[in-house]
Residue frames relative to the residue before (quaternion, step in Angstrom):
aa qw qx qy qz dx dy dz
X 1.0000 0.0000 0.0000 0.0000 0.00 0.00 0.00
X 0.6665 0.5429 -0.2323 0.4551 3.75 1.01 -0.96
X 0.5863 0.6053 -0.2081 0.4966 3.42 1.53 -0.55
X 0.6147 0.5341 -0.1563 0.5590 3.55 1.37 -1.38
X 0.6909 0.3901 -0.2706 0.5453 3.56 0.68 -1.10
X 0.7231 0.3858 -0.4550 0.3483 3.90 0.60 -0.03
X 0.5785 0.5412 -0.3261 0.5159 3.29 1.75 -0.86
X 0.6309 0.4930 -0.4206 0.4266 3.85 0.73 0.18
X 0.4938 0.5718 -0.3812 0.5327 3.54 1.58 -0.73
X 0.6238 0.6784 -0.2121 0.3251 3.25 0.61 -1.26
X 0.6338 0.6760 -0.2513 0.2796 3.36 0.52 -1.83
X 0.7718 0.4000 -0.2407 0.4317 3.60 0.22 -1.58
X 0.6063 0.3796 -0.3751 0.5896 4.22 0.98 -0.96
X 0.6937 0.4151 -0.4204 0.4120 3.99 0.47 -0.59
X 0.4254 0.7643 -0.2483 0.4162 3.62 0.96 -0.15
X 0.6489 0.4293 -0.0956 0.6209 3.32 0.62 -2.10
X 0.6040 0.7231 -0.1741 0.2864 3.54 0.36 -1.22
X 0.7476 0.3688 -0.0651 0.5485 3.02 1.32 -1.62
X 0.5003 0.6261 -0.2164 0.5575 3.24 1.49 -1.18
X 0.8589 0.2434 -0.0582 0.4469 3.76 -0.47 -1.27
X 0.9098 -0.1046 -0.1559 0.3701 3.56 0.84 -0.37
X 0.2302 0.6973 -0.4273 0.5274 3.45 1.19 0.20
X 0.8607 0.1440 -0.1045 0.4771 3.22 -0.41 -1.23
X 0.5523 0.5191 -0.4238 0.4959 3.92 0.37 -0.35
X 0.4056 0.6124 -0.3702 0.5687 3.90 1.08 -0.68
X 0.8517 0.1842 -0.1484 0.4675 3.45 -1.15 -1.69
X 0.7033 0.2342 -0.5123 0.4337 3.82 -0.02 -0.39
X 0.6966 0.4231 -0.4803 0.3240 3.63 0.05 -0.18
X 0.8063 0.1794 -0.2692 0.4951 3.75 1.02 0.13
X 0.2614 0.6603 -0.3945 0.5831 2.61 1.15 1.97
X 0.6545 0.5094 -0.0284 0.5579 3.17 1.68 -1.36
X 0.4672 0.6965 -0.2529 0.4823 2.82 1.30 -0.97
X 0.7645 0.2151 -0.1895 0.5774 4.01 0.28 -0.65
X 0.6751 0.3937 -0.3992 0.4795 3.93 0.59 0.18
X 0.6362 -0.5568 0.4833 0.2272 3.33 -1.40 0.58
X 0.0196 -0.9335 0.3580 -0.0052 3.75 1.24 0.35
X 0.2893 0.7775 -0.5364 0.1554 3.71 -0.32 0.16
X 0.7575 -0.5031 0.3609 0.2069 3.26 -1.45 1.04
X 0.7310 0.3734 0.0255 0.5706 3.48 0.87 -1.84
X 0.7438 0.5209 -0.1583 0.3878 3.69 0.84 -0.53
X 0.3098 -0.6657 0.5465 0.4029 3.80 -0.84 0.00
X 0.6138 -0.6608 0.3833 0.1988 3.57 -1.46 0.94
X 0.4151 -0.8133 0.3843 -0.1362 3.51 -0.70 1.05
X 0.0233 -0.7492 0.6171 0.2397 3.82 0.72 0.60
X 0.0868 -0.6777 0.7284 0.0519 4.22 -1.35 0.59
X 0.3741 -0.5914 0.6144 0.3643 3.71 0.69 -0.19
X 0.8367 -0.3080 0.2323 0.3888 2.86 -1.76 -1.33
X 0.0141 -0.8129 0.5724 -0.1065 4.10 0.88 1.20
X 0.8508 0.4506 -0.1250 0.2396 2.64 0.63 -1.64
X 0.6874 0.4116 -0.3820 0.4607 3.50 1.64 -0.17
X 0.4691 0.6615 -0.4549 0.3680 3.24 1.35 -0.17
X 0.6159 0.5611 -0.3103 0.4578 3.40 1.13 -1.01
X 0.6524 0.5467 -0.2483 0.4625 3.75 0.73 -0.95
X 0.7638 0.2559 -0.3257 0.4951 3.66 0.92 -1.17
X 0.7248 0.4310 -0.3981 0.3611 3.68 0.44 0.03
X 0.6541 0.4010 -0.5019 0.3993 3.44 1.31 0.95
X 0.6776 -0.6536 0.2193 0.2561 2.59 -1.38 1.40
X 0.3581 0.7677 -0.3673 0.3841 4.21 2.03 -0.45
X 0.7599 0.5189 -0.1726 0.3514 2.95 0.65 -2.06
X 0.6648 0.5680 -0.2809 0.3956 2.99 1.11 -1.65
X 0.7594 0.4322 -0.1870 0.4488 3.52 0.49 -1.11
X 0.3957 0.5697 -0.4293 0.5784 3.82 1.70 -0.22
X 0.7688 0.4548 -0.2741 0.3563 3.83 0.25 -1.24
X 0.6349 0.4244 -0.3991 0.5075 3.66 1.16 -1.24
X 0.7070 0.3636 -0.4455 0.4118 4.29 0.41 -0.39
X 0.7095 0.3457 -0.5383 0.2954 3.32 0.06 -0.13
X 0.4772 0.5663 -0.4849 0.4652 3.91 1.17 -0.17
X 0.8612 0.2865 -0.2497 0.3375 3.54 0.78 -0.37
X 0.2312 0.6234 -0.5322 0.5242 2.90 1.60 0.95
X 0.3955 0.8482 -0.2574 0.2407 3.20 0.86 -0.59
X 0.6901 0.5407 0.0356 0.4798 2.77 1.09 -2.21
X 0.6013 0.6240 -0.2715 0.4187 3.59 1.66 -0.28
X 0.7533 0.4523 -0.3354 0.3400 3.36 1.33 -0.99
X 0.4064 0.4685 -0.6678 0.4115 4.26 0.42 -0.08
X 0.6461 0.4617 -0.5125 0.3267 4.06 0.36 -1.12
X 0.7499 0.4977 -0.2877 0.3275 3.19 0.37 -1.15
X 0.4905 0.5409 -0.3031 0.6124 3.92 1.26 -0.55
X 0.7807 0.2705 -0.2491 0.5052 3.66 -0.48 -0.83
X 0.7674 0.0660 -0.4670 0.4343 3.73 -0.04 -0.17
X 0.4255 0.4528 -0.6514 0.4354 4.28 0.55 0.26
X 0.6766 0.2835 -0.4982 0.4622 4.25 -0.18 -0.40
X 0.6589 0.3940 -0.4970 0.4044 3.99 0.14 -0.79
X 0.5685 0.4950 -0.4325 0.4946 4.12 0.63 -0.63
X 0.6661 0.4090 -0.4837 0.3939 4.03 0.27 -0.73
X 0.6754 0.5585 -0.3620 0.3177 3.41 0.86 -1.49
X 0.7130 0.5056 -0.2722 0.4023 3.24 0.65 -1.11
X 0.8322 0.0114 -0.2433 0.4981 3.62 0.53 -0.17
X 0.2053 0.6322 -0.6398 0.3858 3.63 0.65 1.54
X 0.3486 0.7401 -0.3926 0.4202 3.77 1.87 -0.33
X 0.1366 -0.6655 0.7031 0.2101 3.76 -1.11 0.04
X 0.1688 0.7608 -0.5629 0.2753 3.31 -0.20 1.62
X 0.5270 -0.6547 0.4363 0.3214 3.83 -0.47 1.44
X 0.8079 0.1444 -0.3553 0.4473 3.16 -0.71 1.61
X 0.1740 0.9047 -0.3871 0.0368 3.74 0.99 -0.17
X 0.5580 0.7448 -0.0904 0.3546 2.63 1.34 -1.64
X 0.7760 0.4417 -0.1236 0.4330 3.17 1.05 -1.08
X 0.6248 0.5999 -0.1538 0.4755 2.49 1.29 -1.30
X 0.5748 0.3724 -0.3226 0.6534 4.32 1.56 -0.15
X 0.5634 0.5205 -0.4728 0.4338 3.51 0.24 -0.22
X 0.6555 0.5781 -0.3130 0.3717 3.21 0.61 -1.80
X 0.6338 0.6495 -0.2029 0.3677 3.25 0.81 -1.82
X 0.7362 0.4749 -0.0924 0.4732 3.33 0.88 -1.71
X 0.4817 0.6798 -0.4767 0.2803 4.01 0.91 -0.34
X 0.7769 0.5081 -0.1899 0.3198 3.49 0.55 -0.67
X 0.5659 0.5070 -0.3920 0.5187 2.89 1.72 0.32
X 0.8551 0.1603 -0.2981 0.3926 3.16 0.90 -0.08
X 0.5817 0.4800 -0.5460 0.3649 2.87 0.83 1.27
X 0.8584 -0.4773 0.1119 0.1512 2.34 -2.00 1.65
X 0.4425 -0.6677 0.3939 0.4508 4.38 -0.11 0.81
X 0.6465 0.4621 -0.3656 0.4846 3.78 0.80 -0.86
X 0.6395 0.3032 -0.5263 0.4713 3.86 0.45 0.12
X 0.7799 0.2689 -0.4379 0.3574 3.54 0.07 -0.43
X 0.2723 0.6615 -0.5866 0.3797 3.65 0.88 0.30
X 0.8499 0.3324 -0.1656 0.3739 3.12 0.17 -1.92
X 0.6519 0.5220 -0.3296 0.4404 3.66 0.92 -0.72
X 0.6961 0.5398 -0.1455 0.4505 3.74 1.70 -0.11
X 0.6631 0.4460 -0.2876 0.5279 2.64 1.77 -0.36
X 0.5288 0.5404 -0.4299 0.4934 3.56 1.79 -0.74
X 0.6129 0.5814 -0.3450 0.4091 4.05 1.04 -0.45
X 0.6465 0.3645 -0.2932 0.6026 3.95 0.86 -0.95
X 0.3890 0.6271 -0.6154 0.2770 3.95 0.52 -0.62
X 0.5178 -0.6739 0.4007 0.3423 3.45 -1.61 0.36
X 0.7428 0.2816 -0.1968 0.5746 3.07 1.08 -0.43
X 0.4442 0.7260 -0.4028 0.3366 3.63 1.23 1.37
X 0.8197 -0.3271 0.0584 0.4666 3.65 -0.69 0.23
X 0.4929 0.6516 -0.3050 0.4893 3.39 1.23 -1.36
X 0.7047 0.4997 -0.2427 0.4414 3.73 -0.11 -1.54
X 0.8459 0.3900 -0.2791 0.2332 3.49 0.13 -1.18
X 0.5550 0.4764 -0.3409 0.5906 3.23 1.94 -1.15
X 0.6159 0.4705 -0.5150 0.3661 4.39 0.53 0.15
X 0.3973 0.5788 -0.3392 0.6262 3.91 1.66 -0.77
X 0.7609 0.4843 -0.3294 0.2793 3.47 -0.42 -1.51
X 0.8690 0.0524 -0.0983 0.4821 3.31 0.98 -1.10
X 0.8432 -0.3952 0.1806 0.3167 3.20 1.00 1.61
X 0.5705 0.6007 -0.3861 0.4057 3.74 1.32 -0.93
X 0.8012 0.0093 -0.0574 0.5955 4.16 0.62 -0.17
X 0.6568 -0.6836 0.3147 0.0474 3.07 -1.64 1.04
X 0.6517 0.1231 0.0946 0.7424 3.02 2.18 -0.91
X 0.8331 -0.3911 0.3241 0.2188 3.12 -1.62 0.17
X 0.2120 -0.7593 0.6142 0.0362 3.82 0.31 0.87
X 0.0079 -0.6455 0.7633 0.0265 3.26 -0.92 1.64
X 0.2540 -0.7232 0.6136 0.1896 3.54 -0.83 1.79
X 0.8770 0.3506 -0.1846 0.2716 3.54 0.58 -1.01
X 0.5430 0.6291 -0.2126 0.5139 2.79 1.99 0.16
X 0.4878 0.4803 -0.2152 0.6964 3.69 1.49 -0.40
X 0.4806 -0.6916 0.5370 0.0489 3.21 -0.98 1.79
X 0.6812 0.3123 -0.2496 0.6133 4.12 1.30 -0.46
X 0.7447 0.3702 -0.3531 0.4285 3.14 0.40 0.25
X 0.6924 0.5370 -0.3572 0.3236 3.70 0.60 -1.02
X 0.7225 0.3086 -0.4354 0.4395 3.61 0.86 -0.07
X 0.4709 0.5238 -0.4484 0.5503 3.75 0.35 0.28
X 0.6761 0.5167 -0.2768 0.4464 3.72 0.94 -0.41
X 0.7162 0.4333 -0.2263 0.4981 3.19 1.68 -0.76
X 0.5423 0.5984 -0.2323 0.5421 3.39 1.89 -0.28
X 0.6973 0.2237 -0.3845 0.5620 3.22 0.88 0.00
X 0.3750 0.5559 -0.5419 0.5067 4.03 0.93 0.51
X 0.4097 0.6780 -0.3293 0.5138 3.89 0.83 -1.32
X 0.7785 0.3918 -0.1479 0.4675 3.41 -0.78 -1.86
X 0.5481 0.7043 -0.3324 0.3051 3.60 -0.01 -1.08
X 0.6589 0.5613 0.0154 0.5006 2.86 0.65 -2.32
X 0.8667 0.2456 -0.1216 0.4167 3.35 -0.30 -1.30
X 0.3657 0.7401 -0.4994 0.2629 3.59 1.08 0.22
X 0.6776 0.6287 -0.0424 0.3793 2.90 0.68 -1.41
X 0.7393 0.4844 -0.1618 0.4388 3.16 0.97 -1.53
X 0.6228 0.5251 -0.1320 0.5648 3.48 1.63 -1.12
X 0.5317 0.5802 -0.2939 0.5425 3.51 1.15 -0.62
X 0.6717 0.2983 -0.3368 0.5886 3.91 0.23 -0.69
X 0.6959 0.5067 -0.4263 0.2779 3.56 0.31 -0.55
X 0.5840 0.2725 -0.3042 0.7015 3.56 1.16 -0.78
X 0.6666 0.3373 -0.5688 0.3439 3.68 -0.54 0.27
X 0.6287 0.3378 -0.4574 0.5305 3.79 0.45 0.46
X 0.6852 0.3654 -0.4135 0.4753 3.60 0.82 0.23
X 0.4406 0.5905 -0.4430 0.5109 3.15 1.14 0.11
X 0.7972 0.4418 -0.1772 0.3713 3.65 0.41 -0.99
X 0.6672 0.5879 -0.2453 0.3860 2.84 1.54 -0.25
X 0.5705 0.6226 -0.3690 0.3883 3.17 1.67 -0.60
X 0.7253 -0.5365 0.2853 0.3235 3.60 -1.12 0.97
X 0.1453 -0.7310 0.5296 0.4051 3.86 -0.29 -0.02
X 0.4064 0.7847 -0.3899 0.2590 3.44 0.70 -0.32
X 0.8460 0.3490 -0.1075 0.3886 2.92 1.23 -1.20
X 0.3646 0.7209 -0.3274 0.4901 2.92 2.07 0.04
X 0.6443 0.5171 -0.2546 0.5027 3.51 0.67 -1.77
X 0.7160 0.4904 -0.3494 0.3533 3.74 0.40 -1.04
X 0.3168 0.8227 -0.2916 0.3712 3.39 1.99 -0.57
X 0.7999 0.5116 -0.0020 0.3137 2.33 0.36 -2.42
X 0.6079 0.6886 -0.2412 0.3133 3.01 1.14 -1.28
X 0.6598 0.6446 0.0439 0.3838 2.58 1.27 -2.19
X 0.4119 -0.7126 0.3644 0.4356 3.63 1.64 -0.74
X 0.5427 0.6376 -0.4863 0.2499 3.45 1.09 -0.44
X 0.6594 -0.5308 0.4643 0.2606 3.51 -1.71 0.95
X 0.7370 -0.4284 0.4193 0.3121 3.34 -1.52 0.19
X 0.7542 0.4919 -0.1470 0.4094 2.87 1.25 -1.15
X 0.7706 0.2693 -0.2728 0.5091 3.41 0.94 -0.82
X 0.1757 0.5833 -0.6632 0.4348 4.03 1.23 0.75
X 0.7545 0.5075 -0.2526 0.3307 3.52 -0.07 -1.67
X 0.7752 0.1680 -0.2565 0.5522 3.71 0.10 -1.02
X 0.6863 0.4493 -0.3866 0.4216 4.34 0.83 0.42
X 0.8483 0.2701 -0.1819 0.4176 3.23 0.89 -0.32
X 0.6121 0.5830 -0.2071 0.4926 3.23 1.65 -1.47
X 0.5596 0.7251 -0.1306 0.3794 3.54 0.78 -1.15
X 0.8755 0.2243 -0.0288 0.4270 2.82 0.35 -1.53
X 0.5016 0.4623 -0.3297 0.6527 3.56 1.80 -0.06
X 0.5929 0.3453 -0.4630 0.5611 4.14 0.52 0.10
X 0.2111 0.6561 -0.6707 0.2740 4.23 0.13 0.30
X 0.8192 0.3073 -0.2801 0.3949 3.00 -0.11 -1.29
X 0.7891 0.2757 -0.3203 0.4459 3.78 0.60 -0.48
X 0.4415 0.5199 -0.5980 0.4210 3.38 1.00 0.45
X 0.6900 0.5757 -0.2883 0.3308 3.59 0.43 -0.97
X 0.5197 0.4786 -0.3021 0.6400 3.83 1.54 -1.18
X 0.7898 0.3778 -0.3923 0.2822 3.65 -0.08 -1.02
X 0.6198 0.5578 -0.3518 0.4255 3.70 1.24 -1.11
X 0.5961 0.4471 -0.4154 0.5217 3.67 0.99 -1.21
X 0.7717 0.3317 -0.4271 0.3346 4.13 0.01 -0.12
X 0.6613 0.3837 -0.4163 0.4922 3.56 0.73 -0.45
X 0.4360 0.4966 -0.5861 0.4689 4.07 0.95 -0.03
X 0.7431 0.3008 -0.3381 0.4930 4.23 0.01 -1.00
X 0.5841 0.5108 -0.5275 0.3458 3.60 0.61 -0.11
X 0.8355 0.1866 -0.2966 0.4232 3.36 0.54 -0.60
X 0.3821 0.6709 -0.4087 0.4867 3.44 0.65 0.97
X 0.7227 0.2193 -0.1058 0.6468 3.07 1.22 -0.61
X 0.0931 0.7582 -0.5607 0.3196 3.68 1.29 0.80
X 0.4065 0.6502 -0.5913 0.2495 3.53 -0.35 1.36
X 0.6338 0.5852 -0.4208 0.2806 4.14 0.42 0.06
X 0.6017 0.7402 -0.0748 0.2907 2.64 1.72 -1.06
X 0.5786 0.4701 -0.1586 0.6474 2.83 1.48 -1.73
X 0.6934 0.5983 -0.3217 0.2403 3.70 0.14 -1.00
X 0.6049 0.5910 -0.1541 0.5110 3.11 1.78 -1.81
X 0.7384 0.4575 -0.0110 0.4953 3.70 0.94 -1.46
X 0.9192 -0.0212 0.0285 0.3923 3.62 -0.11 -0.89
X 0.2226 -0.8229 0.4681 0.2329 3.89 1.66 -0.31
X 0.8428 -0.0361 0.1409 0.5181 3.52 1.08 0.85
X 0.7155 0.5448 -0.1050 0.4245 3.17 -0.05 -2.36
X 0.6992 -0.3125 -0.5967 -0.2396 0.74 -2.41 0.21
X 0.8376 -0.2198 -0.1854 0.4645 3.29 -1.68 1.68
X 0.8252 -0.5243 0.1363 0.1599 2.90 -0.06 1.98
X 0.3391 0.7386 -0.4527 0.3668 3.20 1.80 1.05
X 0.7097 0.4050 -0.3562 0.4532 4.03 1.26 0.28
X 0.2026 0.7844 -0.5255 0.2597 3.14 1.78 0.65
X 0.1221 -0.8348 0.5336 0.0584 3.47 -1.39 0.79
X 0.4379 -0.6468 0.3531 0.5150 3.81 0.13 -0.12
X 0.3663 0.6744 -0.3009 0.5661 3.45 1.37 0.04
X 0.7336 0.4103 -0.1600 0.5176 3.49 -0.26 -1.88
X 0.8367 0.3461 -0.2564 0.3383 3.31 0.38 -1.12
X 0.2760 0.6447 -0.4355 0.5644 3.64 1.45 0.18
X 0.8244 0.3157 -0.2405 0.4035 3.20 -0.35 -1.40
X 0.8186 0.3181 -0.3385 0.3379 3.47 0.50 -0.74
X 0.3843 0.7289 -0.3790 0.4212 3.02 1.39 0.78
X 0.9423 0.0268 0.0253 0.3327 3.02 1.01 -1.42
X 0.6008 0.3970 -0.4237 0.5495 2.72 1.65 1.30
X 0.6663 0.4895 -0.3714 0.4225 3.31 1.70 -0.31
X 0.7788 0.1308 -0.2194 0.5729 3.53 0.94 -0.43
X 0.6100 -0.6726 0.3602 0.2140 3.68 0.66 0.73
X 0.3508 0.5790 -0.4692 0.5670 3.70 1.32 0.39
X 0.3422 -0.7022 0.6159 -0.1020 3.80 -0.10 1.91
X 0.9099 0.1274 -0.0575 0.3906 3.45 -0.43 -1.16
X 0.3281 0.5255 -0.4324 0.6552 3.61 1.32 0.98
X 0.7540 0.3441 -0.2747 0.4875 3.75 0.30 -0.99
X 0.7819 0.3886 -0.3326 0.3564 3.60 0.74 -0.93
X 0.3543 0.7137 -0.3550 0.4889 3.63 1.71 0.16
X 0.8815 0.2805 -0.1142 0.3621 3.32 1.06 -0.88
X 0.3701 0.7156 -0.2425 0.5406 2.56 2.30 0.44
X 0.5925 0.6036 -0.2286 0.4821 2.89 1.47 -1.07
X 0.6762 0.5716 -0.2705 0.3779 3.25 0.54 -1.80
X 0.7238 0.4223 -0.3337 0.4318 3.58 0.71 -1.29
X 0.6352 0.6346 -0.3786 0.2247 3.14 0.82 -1.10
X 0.4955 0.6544 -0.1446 0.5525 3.54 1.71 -1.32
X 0.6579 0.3251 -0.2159 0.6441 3.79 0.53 -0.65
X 0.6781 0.3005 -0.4686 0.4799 4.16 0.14 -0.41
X 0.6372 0.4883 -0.4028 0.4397 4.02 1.11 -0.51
X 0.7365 0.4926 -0.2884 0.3629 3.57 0.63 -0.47
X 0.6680 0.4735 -0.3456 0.4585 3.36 1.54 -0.86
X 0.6812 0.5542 -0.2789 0.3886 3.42 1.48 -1.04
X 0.3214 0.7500 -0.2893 0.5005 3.42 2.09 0.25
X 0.5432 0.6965 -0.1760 0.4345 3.32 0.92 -1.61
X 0.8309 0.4709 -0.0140 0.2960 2.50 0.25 -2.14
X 0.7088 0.5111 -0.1505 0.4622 3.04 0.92 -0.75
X 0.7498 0.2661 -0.2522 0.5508 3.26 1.47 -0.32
X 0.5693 0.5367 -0.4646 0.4147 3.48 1.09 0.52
X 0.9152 0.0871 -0.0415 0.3912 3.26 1.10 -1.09
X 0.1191 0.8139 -0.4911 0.2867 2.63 0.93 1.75
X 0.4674 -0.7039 0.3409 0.4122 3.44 -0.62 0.33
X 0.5914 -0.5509 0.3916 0.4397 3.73 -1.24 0.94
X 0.7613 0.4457 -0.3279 0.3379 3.57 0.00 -1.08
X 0.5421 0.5669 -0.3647 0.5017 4.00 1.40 0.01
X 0.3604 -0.6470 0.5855 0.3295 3.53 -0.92 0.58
């Protein structure tokens, strides 16, 4: 009976679920092997369509950035725990000082697009304080310079998610017993090794939730580029994401876009695979 009454609680979010994404899932990677089209009658092609995706040269380069978006999330972990530590502190004004911390998550991707792009411009805010104090000779076009402009949107990315990671380990911060701190103390142990003996090892579990989301966050690195660069400049902010979409809504080629929808989708299951068995916690089976 206690089972029934949860599977009835259940029912209406399991429902939506099935409706909105469950099923939008399997028929879209379903579609994915057929020659779909709007105007046309439907076609099994097998695997046409990923051949067609891995031998262009978009996709290909979509796939190598978002793996190296990659490279973004230990940043994005290590300074979201140094941000928790630092104001997990009771220090007159704190408050503000997380909020502050926390704005950028909820604001909206088209303001910081625009409030980022008026910042990378060449002759924008970024440039002048590097002029101002001497650190480059000229104008730095971040988003305009094929080696630089994606690494420019990765560190937009990071920005964002500071914050968002930050509240997470600051409630796991708060959660950890003091008891066992004090007994620390007691014990003589430094500030420092509390942290990598006690603190540490009670944040597993949210190190492990937080890494498995910023890994699919940047895998799935697609507002950014859109808001900021559309791609460019010659297709050096291409994402496997971006390049989905601009498959299948900019030039309407559906079952090309859901091929690559797939592909990522397979790579966010395998890395978040990874994850799960690397940094899980020891004492969990």
């Amino acid at each position: 009976m206690r089972n029934l009454t949860a599977w009835l609680f259940l029912a209406p979010a399991l429902a939506l679920l099935a409706v909105f994404s469950f099923w939008p899932v399997a028929f879209g990677s379903l579609l994915a092997f057929t020659d779909y089209s709007l105007i046309r009658d439907t076609h099994w092609v097998g695997l046409d369509n990923f051949r067609y995706i891995f031998n262009n040269e978009m996709f290909v380069t979509g796939l190598k950035n978002s793996l190296v978006f990659l490279l973004m999330v230990p940043f994005v972990q290590i300074g979201a725990l140094s941000l928790a530590v630092l104001v997990n502190n009771q220090l007159p004004g704190i408050r503000y000082f997380r909020a502050a911390f926390y704005v950028p998550v909820v604001t909206t991707v088209s303001v910081v697009g625009i409030m980022w792009g008026f910042m990378f411009h060449e002759q924008g805010a970024l440039n002048y304080v590097l002029m101002l104090c001497r650190l480059v000779d000229a104008p730095v076009g971040w988003l305009s310079n094929d080696s630089l402009a994606l690494f420019a949107i990765m560190f937009v990315t990071l920005w964002r998610g500071l914050g968002w990671y930050m509240v997470m380990y600051l409630a796991a911060l708060q959660a950890v017993p003091a008891d066992m701190q004090e007994a620390a103390i007691l014990d003589g142990a430094s500030r420092w090794q509390r942290f990598w003996k006690i603190t540490v090892p009670m944040l597993r579990p949210t190190i492990m939730v937080c890494a498995i989301l910023s890994v699919l966050a940047a895998l799935k690195a697609y507002q950014e580029v859109d808001v900021l660069t559309q791609g460019g400049p010659m297709n050096s902010t291409f994402t496997g994401l971006y390049y989905a979409y601009d498959q299948g809504l900019k030039h309407l080629k559906l079952p090309r876009a859901l091929a690559a929808s797939f592909v990522m989708s397979v790579f966010c299951i395998g890395i978040a695979l990874l994850c799960l068995r690397y940094l899980k916690p020891k004492h969990r089976p």
